[in-house]
PDB file with SEQRES, HELIX, SHEET and CRYST1 records, atoms N, CA, C and O in Angstrom:
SEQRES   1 A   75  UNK UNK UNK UNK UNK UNK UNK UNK UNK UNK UNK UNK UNK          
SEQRES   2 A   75  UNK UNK UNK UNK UNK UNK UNK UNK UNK UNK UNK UNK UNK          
SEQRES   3 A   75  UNK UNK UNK UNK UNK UNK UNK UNK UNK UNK UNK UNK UNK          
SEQRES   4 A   75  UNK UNK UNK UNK UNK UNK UNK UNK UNK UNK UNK UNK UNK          
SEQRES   5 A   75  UNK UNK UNK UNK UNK UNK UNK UNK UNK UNK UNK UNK UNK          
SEQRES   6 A   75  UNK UNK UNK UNK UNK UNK UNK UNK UNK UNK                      
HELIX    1 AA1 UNK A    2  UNK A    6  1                                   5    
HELIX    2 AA2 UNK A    8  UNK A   28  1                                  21    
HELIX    3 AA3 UNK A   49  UNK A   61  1                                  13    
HELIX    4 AA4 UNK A   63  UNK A   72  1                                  10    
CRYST1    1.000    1.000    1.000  90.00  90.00  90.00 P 1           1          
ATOM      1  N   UNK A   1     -19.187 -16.135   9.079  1.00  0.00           N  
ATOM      2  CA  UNK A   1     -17.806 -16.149   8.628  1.00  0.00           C  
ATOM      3  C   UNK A   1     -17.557 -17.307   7.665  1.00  0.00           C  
ATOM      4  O   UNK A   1     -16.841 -17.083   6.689  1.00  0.00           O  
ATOM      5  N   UNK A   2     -18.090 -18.551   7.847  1.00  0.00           N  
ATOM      6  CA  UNK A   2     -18.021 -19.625   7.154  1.00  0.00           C  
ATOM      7  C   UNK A   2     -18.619 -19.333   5.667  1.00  0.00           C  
ATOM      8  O   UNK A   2     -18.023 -19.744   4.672  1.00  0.00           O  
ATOM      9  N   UNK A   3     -19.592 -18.745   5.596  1.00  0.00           N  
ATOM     10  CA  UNK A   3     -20.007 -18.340   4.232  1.00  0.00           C  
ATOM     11  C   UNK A   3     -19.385 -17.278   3.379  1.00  0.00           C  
ATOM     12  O   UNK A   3     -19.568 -17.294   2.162  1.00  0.00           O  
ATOM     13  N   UNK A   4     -18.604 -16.286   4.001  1.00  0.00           N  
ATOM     14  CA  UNK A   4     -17.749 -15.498   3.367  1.00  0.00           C  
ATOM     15  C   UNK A   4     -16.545 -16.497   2.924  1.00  0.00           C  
ATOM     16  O   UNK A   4     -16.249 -16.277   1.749  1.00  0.00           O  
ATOM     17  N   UNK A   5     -15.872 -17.382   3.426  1.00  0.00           N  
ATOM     18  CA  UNK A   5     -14.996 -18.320   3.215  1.00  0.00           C  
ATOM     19  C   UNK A   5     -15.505 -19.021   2.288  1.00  0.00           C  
ATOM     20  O   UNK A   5     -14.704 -19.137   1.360  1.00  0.00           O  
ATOM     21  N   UNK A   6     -16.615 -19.622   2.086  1.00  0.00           N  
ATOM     22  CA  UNK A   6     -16.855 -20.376   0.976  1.00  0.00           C  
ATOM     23  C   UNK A   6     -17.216 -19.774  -0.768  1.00  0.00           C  
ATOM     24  O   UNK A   6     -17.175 -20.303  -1.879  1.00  0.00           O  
ATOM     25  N   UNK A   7     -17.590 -18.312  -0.208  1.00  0.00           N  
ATOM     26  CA  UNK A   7     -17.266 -17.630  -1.877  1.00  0.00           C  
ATOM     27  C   UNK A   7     -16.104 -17.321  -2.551  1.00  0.00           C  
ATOM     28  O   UNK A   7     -15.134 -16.696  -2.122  1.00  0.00           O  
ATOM     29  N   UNK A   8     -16.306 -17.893  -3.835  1.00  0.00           N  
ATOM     30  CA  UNK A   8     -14.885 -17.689  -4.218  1.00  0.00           C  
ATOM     31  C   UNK A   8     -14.679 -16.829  -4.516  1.00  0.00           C  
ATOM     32  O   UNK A   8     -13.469 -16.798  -4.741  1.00  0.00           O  
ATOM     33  N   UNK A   9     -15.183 -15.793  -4.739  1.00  0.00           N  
ATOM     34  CA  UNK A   9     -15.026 -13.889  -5.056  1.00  0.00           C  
ATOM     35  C   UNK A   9     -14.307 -13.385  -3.855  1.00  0.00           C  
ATOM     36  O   UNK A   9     -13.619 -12.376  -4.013  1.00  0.00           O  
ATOM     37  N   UNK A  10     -14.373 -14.058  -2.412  1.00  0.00           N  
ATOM     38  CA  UNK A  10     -13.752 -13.099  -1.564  1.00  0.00           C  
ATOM     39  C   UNK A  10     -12.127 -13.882  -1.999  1.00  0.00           C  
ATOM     40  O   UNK A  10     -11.192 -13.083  -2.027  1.00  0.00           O  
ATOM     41  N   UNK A  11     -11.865 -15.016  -2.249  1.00  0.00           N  
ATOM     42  CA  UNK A  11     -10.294 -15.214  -2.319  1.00  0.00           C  
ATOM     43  C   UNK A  11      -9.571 -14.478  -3.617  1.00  0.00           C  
ATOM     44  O   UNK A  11      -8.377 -14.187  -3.683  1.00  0.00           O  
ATOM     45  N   UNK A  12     -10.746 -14.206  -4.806  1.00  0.00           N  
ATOM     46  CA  UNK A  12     -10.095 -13.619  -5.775  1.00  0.00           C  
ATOM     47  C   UNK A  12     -10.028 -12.056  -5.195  1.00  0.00           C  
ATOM     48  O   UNK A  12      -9.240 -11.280  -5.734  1.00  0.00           O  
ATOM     49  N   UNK A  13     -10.726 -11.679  -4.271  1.00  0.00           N  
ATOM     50  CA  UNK A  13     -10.617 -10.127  -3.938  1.00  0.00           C  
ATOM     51  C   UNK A  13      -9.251  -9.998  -3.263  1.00  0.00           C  
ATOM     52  O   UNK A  13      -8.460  -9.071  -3.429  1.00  0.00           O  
ATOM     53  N   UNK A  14      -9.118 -10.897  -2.601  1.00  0.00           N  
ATOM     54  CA  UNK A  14      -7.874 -10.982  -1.279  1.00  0.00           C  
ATOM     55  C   UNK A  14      -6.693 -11.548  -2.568  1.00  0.00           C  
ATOM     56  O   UNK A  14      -5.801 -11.365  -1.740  1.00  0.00           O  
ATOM     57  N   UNK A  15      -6.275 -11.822  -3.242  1.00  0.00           N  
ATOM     58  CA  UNK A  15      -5.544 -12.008  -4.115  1.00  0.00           C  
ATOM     59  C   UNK A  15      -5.207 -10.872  -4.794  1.00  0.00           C  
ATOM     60  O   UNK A  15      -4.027 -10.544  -4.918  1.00  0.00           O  
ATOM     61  N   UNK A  16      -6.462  -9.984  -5.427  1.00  0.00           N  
ATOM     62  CA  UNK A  16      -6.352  -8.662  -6.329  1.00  0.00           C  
ATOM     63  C   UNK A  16      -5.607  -7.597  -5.550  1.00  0.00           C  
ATOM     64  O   UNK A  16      -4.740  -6.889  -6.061  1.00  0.00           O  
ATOM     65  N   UNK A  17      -6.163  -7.490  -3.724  1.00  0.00           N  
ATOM     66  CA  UNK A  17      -5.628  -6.808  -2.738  1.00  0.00           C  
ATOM     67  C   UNK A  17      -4.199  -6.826  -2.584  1.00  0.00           C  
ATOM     68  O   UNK A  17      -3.385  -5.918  -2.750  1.00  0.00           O  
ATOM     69  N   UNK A  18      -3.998  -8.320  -2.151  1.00  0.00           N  
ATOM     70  CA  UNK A  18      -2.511  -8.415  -2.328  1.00  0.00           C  
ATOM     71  C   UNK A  18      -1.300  -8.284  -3.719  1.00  0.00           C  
ATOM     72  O   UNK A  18      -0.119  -8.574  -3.907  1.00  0.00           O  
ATOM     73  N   UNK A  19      -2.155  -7.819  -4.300  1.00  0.00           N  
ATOM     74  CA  UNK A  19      -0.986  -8.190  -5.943  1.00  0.00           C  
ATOM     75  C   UNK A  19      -0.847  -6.375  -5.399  1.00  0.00           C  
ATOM     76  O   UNK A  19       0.231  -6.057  -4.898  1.00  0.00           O  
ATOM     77  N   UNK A  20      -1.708  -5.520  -5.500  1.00  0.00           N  
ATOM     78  CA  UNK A  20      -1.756  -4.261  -5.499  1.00  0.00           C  
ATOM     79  C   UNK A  20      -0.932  -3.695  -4.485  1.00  0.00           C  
ATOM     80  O   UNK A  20      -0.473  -2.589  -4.769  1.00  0.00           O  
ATOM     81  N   UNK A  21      -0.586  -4.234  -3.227  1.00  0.00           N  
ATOM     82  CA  UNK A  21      -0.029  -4.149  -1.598  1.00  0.00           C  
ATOM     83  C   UNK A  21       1.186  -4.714  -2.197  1.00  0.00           C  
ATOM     84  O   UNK A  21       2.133  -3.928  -2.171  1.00  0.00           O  
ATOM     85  N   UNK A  22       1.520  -6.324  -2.948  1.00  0.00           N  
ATOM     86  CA  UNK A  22       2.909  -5.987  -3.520  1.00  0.00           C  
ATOM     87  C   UNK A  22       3.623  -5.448  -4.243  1.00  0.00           C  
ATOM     88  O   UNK A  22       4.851  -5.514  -4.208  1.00  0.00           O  
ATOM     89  N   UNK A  23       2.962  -4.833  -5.007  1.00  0.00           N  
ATOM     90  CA  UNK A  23       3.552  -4.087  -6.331  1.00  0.00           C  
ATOM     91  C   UNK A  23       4.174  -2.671  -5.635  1.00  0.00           C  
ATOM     92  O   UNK A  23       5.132  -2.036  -6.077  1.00  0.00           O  
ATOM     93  N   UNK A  24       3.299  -2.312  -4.313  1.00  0.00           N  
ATOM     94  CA  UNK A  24       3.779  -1.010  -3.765  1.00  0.00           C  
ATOM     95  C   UNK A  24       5.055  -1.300  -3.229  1.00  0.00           C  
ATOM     96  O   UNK A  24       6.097  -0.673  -3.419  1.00  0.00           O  
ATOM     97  N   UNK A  25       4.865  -2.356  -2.509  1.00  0.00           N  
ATOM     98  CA  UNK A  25       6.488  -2.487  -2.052  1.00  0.00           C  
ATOM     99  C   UNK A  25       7.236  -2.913  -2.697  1.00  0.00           C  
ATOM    100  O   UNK A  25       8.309  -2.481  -2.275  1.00  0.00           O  
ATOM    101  N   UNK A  26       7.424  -3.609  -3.620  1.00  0.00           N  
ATOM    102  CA  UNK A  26       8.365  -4.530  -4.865  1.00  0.00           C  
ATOM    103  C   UNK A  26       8.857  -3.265  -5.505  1.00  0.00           C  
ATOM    104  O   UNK A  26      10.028  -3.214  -5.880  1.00  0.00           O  
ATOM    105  N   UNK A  27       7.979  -2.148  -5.673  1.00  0.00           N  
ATOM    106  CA  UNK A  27       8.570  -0.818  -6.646  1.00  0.00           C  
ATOM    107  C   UNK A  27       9.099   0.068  -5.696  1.00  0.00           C  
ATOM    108  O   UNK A  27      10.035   0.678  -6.213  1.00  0.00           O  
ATOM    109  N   UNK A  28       8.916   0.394  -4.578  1.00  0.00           N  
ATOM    110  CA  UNK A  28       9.587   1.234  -3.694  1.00  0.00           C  
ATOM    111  C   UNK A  28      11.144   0.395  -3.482  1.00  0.00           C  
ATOM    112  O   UNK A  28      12.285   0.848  -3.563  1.00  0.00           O  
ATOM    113  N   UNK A  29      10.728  -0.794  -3.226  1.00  0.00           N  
ATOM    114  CA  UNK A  29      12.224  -1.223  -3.017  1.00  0.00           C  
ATOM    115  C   UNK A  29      13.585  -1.457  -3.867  1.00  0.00           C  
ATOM    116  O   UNK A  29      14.676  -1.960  -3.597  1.00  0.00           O  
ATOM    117  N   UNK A  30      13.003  -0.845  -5.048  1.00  0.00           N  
ATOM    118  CA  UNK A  30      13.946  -1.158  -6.103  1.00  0.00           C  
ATOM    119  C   UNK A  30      14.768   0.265  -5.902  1.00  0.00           C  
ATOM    120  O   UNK A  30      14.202   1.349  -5.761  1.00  0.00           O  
ATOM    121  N   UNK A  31      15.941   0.109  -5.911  1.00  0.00           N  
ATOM    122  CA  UNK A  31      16.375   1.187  -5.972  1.00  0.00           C  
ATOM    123  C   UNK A  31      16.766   2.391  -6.943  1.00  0.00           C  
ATOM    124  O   UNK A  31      16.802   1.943  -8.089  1.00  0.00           O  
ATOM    125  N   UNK A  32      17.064   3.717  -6.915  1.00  0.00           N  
ATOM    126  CA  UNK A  32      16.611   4.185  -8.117  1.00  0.00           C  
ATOM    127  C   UNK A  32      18.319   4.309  -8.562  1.00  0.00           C  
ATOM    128  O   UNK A  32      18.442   4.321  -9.787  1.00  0.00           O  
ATOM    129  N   UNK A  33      19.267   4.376  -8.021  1.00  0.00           N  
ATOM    130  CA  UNK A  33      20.296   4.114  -8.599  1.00  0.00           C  
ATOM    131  C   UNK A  33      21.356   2.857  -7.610  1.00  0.00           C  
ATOM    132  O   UNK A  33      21.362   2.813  -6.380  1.00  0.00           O  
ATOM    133  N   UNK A  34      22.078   2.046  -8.418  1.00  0.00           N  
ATOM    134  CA  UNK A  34      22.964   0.717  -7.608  1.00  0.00           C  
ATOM    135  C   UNK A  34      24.347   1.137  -8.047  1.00  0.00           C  
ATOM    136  O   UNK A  34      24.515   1.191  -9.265  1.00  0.00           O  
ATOM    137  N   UNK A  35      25.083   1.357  -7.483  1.00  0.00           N  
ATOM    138  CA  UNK A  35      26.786   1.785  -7.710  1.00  0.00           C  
ATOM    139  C   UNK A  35      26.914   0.045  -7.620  1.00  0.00           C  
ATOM    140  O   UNK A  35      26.162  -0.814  -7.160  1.00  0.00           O  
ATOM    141  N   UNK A  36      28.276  -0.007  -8.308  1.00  0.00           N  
ATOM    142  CA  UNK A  36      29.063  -1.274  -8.323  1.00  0.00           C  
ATOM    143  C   UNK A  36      30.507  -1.216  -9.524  1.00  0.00           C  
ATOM    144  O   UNK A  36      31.004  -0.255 -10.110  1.00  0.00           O  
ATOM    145  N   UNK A  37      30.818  -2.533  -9.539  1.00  0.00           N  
ATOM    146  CA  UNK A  37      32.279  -2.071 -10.240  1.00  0.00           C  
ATOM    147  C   UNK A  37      33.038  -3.506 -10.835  1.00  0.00           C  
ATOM    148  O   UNK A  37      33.194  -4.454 -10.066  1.00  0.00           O  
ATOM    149  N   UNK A  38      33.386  -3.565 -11.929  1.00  0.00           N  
ATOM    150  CA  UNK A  38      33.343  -4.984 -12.564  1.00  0.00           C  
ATOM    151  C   UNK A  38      34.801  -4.339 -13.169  1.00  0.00           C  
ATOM    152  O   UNK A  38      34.988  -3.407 -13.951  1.00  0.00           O  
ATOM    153  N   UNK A  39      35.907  -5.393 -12.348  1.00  0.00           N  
ATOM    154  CA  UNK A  39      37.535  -5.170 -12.909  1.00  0.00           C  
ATOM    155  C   UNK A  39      37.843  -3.904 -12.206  1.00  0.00           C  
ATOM    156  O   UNK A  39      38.945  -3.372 -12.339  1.00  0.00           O  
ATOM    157  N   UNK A  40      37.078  -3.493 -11.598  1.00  0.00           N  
ATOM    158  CA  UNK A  40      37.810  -2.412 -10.430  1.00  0.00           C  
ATOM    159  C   UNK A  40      37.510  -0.856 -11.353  1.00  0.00           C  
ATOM    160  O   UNK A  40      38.068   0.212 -11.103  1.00  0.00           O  
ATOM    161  N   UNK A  41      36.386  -1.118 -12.555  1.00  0.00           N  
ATOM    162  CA  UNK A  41      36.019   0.168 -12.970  1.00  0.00           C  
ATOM    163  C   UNK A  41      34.494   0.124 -12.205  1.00  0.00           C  
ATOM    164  O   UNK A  41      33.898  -0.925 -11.960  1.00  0.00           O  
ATOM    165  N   UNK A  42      34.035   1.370 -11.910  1.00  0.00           N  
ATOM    166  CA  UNK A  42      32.781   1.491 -11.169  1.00  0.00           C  
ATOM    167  C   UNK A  42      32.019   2.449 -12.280  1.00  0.00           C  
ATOM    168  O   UNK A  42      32.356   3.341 -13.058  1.00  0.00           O  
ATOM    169  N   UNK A  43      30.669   1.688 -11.874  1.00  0.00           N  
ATOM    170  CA  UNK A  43      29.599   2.519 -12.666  1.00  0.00           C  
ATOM    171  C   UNK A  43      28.237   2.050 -12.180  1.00  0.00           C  
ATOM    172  O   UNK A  43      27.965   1.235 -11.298  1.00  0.00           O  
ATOM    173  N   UNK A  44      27.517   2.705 -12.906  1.00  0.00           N  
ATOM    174  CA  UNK A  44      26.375   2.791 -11.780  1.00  0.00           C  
ATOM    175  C   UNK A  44      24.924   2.416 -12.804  1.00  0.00           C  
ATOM    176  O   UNK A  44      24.797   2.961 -13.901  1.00  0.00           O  
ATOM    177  N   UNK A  45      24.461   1.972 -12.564  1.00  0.00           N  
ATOM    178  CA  UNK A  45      22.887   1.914 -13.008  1.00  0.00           C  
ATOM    179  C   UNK A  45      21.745   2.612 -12.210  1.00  0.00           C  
ATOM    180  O   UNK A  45      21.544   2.680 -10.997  1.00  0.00           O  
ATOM    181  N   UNK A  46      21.159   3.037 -13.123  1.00  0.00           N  
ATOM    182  CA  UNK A  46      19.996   4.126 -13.421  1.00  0.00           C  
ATOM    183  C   UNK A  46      19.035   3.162 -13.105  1.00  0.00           C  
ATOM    184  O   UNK A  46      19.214   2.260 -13.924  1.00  0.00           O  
ATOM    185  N   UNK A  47      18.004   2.828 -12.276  1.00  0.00           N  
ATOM    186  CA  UNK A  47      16.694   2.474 -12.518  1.00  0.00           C  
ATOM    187  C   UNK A  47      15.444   3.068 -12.758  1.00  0.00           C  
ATOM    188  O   UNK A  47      14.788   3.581 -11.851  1.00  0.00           O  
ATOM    189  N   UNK A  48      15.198   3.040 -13.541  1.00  0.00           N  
ATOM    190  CA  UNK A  48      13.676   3.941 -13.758  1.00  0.00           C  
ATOM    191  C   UNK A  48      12.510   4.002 -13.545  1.00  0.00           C  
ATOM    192  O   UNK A  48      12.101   2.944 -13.066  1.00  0.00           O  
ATOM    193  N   UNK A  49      11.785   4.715 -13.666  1.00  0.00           N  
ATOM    194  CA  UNK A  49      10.135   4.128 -13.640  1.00  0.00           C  
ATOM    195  C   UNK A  49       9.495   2.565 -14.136  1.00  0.00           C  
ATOM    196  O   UNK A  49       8.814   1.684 -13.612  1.00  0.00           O  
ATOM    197  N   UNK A  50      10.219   2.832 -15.600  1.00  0.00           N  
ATOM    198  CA  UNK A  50       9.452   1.235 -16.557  1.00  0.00           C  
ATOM    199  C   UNK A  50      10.316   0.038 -15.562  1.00  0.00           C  
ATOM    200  O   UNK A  50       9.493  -0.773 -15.137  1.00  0.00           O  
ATOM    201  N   UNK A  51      11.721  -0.277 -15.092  1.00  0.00           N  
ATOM    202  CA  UNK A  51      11.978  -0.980 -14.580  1.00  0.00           C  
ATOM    203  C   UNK A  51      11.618  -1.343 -12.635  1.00  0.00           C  
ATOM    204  O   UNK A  51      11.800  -2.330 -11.922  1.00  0.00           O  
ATOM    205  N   UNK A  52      11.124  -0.137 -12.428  1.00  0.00           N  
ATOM    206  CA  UNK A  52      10.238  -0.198 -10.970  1.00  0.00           C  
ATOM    207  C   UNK A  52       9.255  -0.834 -11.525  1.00  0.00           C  
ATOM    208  O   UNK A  52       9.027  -1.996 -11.187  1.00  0.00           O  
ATOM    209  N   UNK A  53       8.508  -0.213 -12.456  1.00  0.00           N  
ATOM    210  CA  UNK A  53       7.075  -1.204 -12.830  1.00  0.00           C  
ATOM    211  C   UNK A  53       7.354  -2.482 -12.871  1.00  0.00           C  
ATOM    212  O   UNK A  53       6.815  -3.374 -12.215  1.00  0.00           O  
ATOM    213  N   UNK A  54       8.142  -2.568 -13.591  1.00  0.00           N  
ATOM    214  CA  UNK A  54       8.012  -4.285 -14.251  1.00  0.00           C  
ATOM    215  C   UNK A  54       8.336  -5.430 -12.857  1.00  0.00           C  
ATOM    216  O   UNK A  54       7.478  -6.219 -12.463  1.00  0.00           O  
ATOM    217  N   UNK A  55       9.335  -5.352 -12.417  1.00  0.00           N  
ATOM    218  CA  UNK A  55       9.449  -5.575 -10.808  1.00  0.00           C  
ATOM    219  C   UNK A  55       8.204  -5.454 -10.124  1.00  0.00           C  
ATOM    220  O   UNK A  55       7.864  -6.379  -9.386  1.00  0.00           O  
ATOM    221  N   UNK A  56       7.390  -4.340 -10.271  1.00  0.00           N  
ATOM    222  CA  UNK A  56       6.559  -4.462  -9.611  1.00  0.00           C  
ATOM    223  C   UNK A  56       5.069  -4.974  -9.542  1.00  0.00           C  
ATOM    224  O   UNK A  56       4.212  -5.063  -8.663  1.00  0.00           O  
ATOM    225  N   UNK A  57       5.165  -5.268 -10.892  1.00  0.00           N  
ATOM    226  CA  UNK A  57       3.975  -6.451 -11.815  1.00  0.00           C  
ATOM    227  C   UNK A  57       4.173  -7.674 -11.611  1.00  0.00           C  
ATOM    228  O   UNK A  57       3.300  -8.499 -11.339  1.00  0.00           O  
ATOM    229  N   UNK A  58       5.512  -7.905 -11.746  1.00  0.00           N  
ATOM    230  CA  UNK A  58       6.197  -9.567 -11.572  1.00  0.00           C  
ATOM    231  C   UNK A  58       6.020  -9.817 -10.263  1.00  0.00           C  
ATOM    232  O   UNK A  58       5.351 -10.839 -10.103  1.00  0.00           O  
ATOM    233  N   UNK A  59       6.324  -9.338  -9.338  1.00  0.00           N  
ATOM    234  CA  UNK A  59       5.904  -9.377  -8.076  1.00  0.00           C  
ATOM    235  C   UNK A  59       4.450  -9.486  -7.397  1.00  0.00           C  
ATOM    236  O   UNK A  59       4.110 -10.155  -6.422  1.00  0.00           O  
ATOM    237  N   UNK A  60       3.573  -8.480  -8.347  1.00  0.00           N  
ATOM    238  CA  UNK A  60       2.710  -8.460  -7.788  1.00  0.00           C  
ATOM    239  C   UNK A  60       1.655  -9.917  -8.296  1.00  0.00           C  
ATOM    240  O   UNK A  60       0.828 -10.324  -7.481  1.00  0.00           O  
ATOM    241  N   UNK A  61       1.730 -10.322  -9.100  1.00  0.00           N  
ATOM    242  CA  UNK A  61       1.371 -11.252  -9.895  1.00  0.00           C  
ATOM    243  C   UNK A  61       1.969 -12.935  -9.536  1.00  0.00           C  
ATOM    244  O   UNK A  61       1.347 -13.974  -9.756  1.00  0.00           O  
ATOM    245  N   UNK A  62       3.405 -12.797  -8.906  1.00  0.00           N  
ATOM    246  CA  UNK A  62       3.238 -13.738  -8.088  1.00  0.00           C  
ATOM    247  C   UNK A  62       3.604 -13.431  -6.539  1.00  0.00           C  
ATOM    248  O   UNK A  62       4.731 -13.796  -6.202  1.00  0.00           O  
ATOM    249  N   UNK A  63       2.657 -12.697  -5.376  1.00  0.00           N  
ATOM    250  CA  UNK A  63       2.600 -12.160  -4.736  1.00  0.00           C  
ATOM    251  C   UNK A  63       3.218 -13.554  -3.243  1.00  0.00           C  
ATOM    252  O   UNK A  63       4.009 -13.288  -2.338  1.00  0.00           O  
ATOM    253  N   UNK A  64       2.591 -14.791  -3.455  1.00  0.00           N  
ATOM    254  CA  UNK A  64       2.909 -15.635  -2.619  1.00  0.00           C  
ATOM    255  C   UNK A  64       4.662 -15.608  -2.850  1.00  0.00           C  
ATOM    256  O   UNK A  64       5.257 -14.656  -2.346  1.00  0.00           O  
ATOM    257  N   UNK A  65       5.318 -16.463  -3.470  1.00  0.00           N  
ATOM    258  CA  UNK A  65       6.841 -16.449  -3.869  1.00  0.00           C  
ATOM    259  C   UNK A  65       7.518 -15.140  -3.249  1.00  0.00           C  
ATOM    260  O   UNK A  65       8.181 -15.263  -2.219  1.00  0.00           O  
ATOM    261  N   UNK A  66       7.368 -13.910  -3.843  1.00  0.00           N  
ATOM    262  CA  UNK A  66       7.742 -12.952  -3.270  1.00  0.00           C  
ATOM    263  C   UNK A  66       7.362 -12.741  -2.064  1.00  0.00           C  
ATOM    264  O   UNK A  66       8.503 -12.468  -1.692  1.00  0.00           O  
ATOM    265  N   UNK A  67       6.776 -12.632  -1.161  1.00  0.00           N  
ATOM    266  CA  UNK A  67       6.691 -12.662   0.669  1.00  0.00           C  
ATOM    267  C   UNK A  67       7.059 -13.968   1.163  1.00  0.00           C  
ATOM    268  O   UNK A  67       7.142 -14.132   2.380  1.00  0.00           O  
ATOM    269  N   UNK A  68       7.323 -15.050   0.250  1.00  0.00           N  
ATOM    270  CA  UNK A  68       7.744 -16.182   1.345  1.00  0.00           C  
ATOM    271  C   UNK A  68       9.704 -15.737   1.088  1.00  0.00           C  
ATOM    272  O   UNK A  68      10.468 -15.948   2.030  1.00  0.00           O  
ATOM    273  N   UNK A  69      10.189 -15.208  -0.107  1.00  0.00           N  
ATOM    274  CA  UNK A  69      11.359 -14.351  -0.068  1.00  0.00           C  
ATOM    275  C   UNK A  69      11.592 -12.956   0.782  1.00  0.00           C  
ATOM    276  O   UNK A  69      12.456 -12.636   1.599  1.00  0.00           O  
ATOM    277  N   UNK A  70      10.766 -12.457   0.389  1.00  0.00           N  
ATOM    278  CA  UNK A  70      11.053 -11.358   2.083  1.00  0.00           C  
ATOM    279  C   UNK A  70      11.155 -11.947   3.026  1.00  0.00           C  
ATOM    280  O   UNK A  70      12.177 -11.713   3.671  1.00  0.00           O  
ATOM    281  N   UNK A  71      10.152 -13.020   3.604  1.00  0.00           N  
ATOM    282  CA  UNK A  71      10.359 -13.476   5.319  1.00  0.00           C  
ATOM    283  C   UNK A  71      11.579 -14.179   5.456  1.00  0.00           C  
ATOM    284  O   UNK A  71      12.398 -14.062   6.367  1.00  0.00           O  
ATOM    285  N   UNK A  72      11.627 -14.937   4.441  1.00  0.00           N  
ATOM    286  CA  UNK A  72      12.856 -15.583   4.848  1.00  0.00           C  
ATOM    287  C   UNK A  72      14.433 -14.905   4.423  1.00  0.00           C  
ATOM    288  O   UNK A  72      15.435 -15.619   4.455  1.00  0.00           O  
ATOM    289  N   UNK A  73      14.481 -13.715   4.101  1.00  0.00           N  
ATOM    290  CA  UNK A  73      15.292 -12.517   4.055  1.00  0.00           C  
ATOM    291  C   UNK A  73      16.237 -12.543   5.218  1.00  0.00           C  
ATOM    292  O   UNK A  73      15.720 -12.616   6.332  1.00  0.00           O  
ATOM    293  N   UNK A  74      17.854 -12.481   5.109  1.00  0.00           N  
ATOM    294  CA  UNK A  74      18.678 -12.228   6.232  1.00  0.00           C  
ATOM    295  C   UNK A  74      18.783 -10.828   6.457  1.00  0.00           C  
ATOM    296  O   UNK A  74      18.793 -10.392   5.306  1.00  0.00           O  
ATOM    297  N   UNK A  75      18.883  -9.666   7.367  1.00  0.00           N  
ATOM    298  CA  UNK A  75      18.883  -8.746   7.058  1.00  0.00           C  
ATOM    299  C   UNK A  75      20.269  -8.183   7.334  1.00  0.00           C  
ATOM    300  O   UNK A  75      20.534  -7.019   7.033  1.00  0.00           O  
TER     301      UNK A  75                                                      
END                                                                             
């Protein structure tokens, strides 16, 4: 076990793993439409595919930041 720990290929693997594991959830959680209302007119935004992606690159890329924000999430 100590020698798997000391290659640095397994932390870049466990890094690549996790960017890929956040991007799934960072893009599922975006929602695909947000109602809201500014001066008491309401309207709604569309989210799309390209804006699930991008959320979900940014996320996945800094994968630490984003799960220390989920855990510490009020629900």
């Amino acid at each position: 076990m100590k020698e798997i720990l000391k290659e640095p290929l397994t932390y870049i693997a466990v890094y690549f793993f996790m960017m890929i594991f956040t991007f799934g959830h960072a893009y599922n959680s975006v929602p695909s439409e947000e109602k809201s209302s500014f001066a008491n007119i309401p309207y709604t935004i569309h989210n799309g595919g390209g804006v699930k992606t991008l959320v979900g690159v940014a996320s996945g890329i800094f994968w630490p930041l984003y799960w220390s924000v989920k855990i510490q999430e009020k629900t």
